[in-house]
MARMILUM-23409 format. One record per residue (C-alpha): residue in one letter; x, y, z. Coordinates in steps of 0.25 Angstrom, whole numbers, plus 2048, in hexadecimal, padded with zeros to 3 digits. Last residue first. Example, Ala and Ser with C-alpha at 12.3 -4.5 7.8 and 13.67 -1.06 7.14 Angstrom:
BEGIN
S8377FC81D/A8317EE81F/
This chain:
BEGIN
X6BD73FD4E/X6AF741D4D/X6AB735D57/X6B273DD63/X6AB74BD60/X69E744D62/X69673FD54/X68873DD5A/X68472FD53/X67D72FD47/X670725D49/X671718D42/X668717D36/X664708D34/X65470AD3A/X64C701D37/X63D708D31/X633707D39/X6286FFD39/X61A705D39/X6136F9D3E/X60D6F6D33/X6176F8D29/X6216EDD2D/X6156E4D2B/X6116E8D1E/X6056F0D1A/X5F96EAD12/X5F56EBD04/X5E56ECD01/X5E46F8D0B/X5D76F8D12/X5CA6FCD0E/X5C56EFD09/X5C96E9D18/X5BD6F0D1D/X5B26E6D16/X5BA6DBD1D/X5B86E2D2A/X5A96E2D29/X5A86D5D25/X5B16D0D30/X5A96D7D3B/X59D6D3D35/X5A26C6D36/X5A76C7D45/X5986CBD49/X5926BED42/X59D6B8D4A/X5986BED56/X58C6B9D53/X5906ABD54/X5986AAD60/X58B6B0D67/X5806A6D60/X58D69BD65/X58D6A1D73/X57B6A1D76/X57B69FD83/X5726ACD86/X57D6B5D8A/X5866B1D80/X57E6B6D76/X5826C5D7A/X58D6BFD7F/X5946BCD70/X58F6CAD6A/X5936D3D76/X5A16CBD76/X5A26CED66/X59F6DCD67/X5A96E0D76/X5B46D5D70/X5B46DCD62/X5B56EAD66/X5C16E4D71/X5C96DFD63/X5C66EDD5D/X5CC6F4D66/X5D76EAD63/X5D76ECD56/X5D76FBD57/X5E06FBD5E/X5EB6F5D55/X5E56FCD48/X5E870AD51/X5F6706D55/X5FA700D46/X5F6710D3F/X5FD717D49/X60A70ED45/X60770DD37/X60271DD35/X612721D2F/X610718D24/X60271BD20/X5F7713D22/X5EE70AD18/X5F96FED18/X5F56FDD29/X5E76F8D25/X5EF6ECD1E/X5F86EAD27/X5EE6E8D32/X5E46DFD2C/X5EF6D5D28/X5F46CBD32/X5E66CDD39/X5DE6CAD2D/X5E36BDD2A/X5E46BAD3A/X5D56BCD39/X5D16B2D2C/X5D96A8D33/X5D46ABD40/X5C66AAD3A/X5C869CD35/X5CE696D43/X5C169BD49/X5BA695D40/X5C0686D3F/X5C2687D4F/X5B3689D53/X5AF67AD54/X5BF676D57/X5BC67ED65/X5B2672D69/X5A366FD69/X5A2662D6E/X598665D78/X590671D71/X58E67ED78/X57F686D77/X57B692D73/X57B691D65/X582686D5F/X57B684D52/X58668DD49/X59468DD51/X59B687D48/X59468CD3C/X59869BD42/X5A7696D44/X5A8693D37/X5A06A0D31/X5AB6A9D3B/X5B86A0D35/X5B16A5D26/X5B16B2D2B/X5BF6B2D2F/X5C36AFD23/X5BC6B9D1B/X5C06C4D25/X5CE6BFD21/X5CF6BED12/X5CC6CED14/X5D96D1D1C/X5E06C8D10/X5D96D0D05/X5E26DCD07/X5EF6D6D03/X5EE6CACFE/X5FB6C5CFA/X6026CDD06/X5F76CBD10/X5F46BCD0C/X6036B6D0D/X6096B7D1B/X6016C0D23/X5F36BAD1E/X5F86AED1F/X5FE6AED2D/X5F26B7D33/X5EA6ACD2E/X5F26A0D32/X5F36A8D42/X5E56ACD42/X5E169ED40/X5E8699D4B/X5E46A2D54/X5D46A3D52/X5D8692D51/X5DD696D5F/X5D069DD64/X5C8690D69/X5D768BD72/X5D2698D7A/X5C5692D7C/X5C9685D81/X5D468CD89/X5C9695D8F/X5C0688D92/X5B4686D87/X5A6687D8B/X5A1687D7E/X598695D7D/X5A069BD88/X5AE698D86/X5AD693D76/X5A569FD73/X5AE6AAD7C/X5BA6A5D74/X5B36A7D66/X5AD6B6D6A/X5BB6BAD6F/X5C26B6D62/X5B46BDD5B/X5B66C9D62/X5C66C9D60/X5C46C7D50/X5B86CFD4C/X5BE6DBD54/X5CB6DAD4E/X5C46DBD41/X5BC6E4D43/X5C46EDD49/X5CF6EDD3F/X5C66EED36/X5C36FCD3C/X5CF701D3D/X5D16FDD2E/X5C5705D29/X5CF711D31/X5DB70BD2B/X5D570AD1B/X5CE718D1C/X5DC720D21/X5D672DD28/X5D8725D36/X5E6722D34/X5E7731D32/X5E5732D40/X5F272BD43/X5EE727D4F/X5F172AD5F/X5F5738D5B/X600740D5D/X5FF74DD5C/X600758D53/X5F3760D52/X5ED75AD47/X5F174AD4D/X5E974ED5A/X5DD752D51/X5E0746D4A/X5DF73CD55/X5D4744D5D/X5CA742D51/X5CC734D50/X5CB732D60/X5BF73CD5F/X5B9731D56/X5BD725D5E/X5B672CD6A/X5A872FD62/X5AA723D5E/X5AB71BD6B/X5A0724D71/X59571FD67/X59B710D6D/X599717D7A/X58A71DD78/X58670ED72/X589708D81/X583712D87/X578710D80/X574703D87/X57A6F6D7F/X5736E8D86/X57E6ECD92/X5846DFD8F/X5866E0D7F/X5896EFD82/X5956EDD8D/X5A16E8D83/X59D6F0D77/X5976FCD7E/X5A76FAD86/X5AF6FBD79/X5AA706D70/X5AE711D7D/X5BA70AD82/X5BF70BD73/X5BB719D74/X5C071DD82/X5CE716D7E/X5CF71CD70/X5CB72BD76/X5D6728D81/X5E1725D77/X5DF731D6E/X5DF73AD7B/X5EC733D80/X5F3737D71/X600734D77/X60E73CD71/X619739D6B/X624742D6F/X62773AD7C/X62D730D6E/X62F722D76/X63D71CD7E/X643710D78/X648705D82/X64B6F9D7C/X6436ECD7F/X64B6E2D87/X6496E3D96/X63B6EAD98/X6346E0D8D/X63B6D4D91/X6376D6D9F/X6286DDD9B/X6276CFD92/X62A6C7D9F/X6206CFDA6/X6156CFD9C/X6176C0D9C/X6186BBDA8/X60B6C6DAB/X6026C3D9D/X6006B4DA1/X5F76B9DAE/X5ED6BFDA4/X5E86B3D9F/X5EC6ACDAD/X5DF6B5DB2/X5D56ACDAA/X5D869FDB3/X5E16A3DBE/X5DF693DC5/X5F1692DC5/X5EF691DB7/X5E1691DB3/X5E668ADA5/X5DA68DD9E/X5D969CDA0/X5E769AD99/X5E5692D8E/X5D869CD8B/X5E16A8D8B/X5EB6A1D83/X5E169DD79/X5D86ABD7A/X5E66B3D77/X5E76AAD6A/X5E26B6D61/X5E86C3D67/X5F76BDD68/X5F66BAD59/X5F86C6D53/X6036C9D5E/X60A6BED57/X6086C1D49/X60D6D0D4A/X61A6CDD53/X6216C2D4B/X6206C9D3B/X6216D6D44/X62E6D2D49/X6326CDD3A/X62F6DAD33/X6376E0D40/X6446D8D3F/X6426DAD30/X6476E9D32/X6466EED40/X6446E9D4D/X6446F0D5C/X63F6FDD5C/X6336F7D51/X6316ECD5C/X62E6F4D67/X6246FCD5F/X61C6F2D59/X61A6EBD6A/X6186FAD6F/X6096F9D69/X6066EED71/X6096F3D82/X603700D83/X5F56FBD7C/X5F86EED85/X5F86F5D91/X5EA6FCD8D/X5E56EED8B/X5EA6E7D98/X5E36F5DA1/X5D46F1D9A/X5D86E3D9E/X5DA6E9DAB/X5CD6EEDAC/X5C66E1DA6/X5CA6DADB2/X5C76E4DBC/X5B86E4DB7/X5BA6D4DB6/X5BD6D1DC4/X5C96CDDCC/X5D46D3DC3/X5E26CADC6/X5E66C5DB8/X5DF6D2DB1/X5E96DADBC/X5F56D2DB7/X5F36D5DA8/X5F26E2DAC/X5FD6E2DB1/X6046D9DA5/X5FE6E4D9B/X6056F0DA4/X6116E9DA4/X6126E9D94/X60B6F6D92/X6166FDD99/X6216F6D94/X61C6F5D86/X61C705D89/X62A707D8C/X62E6FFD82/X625707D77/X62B716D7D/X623722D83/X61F727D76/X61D71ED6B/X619713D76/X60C71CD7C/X60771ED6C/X60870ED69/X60070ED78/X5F8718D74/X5F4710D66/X5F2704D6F/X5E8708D7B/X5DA708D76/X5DE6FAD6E/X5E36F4D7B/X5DA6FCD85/X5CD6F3D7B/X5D56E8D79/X5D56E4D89/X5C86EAD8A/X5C36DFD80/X5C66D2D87/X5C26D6D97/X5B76DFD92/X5B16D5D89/X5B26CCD96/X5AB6D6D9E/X59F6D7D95/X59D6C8D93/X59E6C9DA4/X5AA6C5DAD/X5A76BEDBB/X5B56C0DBE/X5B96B1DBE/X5AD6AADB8/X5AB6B3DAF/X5BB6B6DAB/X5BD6A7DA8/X5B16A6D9E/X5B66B1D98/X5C76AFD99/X5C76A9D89/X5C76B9D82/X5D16BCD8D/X5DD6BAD85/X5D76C4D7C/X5DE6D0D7C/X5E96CAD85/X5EE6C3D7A/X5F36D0D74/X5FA6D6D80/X6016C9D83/X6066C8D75/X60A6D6D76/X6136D2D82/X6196C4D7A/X61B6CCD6D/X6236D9D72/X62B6CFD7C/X6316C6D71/X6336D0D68/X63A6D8D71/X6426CCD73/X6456CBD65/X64B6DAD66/X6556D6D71/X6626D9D6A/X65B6E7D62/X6616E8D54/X66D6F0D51/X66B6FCD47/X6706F8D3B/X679705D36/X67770ED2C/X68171AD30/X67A729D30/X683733D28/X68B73AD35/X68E72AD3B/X694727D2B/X69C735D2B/X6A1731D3A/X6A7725D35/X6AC72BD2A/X6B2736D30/X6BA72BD39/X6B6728D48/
C-alpha cells in the first residue's frame, strides 16, 4: 500500500457504504407481520354474534375480547421499544413474531371465553414486543431517500390495517371454511406468521443490542397496573350497575399514573434510563397532545365498534354483511388521509387536523338523520347503503386527521425526545382505543338490552361528538407547523464515513 493510500485510510475515506441486497424483502416481511398485528385489533369487532353462540360470550366478555388486545398492546409498546434497544430489534421481532402466532393459535383453539380473552391479553403483549421493532429494522437497513420512500409505503399501509380488519374479519366468519366460523380469524395469522418468521429468521441482518441500556421494569409495571386499573371499571361498571369498587380503581388509575410520572423523573435524577423522556411530560403541547390523542383514537375505534355491533344486532346483518358496512369507513379514510398527506398539511398546516373533527361531525349528523324514527326496531329494506353516506364522511374527516395528528404534536418536541416521544403517542392511542371500546360498548348495550339498537347507535354518537368537540378545542394548543416525516421517527443520519482500518505492519509497507 503506498503512503498515500494509508494517509487517506488514517484521514477517514468517504465511501458509499453498500446497501443491503435483501433490504426490499425486509420491507416485504416488516409490513405483512405488522399488518397482522394491527388488524388484529379489531378483526374481532364482527365475531359477536359468532362468539355468543359459540362461547356463550356476554356484552362484558366481548368488550374484553376487543379491548384487552389493545389495552397489553399499548401497556407493553414503550418496554418493548426499550427491550429491542438493548437486547437486539431482530432478535426481538423474532420473538414477538412467534409469540403473536402462538397465541394466535391458542385464541383459535380456546374453548370458552375466559380462556379466550386470556390469550387475547397474551396476543397484545406479543405485539407490544413485535411493532415497535418494525421503525428500527428499517432505519438498519435504508438510508437517504430509500428511507423517505420506505416510510412513504410503510406509514399508509399499517394506517389502514386497523380500519378494514372488520371487512376481512367478517369475510372470514363468513366463509366458515372447513365449519371454523369465528376461530378461522385467528387461524389465517399461523401461514402467515410462519412464512413471515421464515423470511424473517433467514434474511434480516444480525445486529446484536446496547446490554448497556437498561430496562425500567418498575415503570413498565406501574403502566400495566394502571391501565388495568382504568380499563376493567370501564368494561364491568355498566353491567355491575357501577359499585364503588369500580370508582376506587379508576381513583387508583391516577394515583398509579401519577407515581409512574413521578417515578420516571426520579429515575431520570439519579441517572438511569427511564421508560420516557420525562421532560416530554413538562412540554404543554405533548402532554394536551396525549390527551388528544386519546380522544381521538377513542372516538374513532368505539364508534367503528359501535357501527358493526348495530348492523349485527340491530339489523341482523351476517359478519360479511357487516364487515362489507365498515368499508366506506375505509374508503373514506384512505381519500382523506391522501388529501391531507398530499396537499392540505403543507398549505394548511395546523388547520387541516381541525378540518377534520368538522368532517367527521357532519358524517356523525348524517348518520344520526339516518337512523332517526327507527328506535328499537329493524326495517326490511334497510340495507348497508342507508348508513354508508355517513360513515363514508367521517372516515374522510378521520383519515384527514390521522395522516397529520402525529407530526404535528411531534414538532413540539425536541430532537433528541422523537423516538421516546413516538413510543408514548403510539400507546397511548391504543390505550386509548381499548378506553373507547369499554365507554362506547357500555353506552350501546346499555340500550341494547331493552331492544332499543338504533336509541344505542345514537347515543354513542352523541358521546363521539363530545369527543370530537373536546379534541378540536385541544388542537389550539398544538404547534401550527408540523414535523416531517423523516423527523418523526428520529432518522438517523446515513452514514458515508468508512471506518479506519487497523494499519498492520503489512499494509504500512
Amino acid at each position: 500500500m503506498s503512503t498515500n493510500e494509508t494517509g487517506a485510510y488514517s484521514q477517514g475515506t468517504t465511501v458509499e457504504k453498500p446497501p443491503y441486497r435483501w433490504r426490499w424483502l425486509i420491507l416485504a416481511v416488516m409490513i405483512v407481520a405488522e399488518i397482522m398485528d394491527l388488524l388484529d385489533a379489531s378483526i374481532v369487532n364482527v365475531a359477536g354474534p359468532a362468539l355468543e353462540k359459540s362461547l356463550g360470550a356476554t356484552s362484558v366478555g366481548l368488550q374484553w375480547v376487543i379491548g384487552g388486545y389493545a389495552l397489553t398492546l399499548g401497556a407493553g409498546l414503550v418496554l418493548g421499544g426499550r427491550l429491542g434497544d438493548r437486547y437486539g430489534r431482530r432478535r426481538m421481532f423474532l420473538i414477538g413474531l412467534f409469540a403473536f402466532t402462538a397465541a394466535s393459535l391458542l385464541c383459535a383453539l380456546a374453548p370458552n371465553i375466559e380462556l379466550l380473552i386470556v390469550f387475547r391479553l397474551v396476543q397484545g403483549t406479543a405485539g407490544a414486543m413485535l411493532l415497535p421493532q418494525g421503525l428500527g429494522l428499517l432505519r438498519e437497513n435504508f438510508s437517504g431517500p430509500e428511507l423517505t420512500k420506505v416510510f412513504g409505503i410503510f406509514g399508509p399501509v399499517l394506517g389502514l390495517g386497523g380500519i378494514i380488519g372488520p371487512v376481512l374479519g367478517g369475510g372470514l366468519i363468513e366463509a366458515d371454511l372447513f365449519g371454523l366460523g369465528w376461530r378461522l380469524v385467528f387461524l389465517v395469522n399461523l401461514p402467515i406468521g410462519l412464512a413471515a418468521l421464515a423470511v424473517a429468521w433467514k434474511f434480516v441482518p444480525k445486529k446484536e443490542g446496547d446490554r448497556k441500556v437498561r430496562v425500567d421494569g418498575l415503570g413498565a409495571f406501574l403502566v400495566a397496573v394502571s391501565c388495568a386499573l382504568l380499563v376493567l371499571p370501564l368494561n364491568q361498571g355498566q353491567e355491575d350497575g357501577w359499585p364503588l369498587w369500580t370508582w376506587l380503581c379508576m381513583g387508583a388509575s391516577v394515583v398509579g399514573f401519577v407515581l409512574f410520572a413521578l417515578q420516571q423523573r426520579r429515575t431520570s435524577a439519579r441517572g438511569g434510563e427511564p421508560l420516557v423522556t420525562p421532560a416530554l411530560l413538562r412540554k404543554p403541547a405533548f402532554t394536551v397532545g396525549l390527551g388528544g390523542i386519546a380522544l381521538f383514537f377513542g372516538g374513532l375505534v368505539g364508534s367503528q365498534l359501535v357501527l358493526t355491533l348495530y348492523l349485527q344486532i340491530g339489523q341482523h346483518f351476517t359478519a360479511g354483511e357487516a364487515g362489507l358496512g365498515n368499508l366506506p369507513l375505509a374508503l373514506g379514510t384512505a381519500v382523506g388521509g391522501a388529501v391531507s398527506g398530499a396537499v392540505l398539511a403543507d398549505k394548511l398546516g395546523r388547520a387541516v387536523i381541525q378540518i377534520g373533527p368538522f368532517v367527521q361531525l357532519l358524517g356523525a349528523g348524517l348518520l344520526w338523520h339516518e337512523l332517526e324514527g327507527l328506535g328499537a326496531g329493524t326495517l326490511a329494506d334497510f340495507s348497508v347503503w342507508d348508513v354508508a353516506p355517513g360513515v363514508a364522511v367521517s372516515g374522510v374527516g378521520a383519515g384527514m386527521v390521522i395522516a397529520a395528528l402525529f407530526s404535528f404534536i411531534l414538532a413540539a418536541v425536541d430532537d433528541d425526545e422523537i423516538g421516546s416521544a413516538s413510543g408514548v403517542l403510539s400507546a397511548v392511542q391504543s390505550i386509548g382505543g381499548s378506553i373507547g371500546v369499554a365507554v362506547f360498548g357500555s353506552v350501546f348495550f346499555a340500550q341494547a338490552k331493552t331492544g332499543e339498537f338504533g336509541t344505542g347507535y345514537r347515543y354513542a354518537l352523541i358521546v363521539q361528538a363530545s369527543l370530537l368537540i373536546v379534541f378540536l378545542a385541544i388542537t389550539f394548543l398544538l404547534p401550527k407547523k408540523g414535523r416531517p416525516e423523516d423527523e418523526q421517527h428520529a432518522l438517523p443520519e446515513p452514514s458515508s464515513v468508512a471506518p479506519e482500518p487497523e494499519l498492520t505492519p503489512a499494509s504500512t509497507r
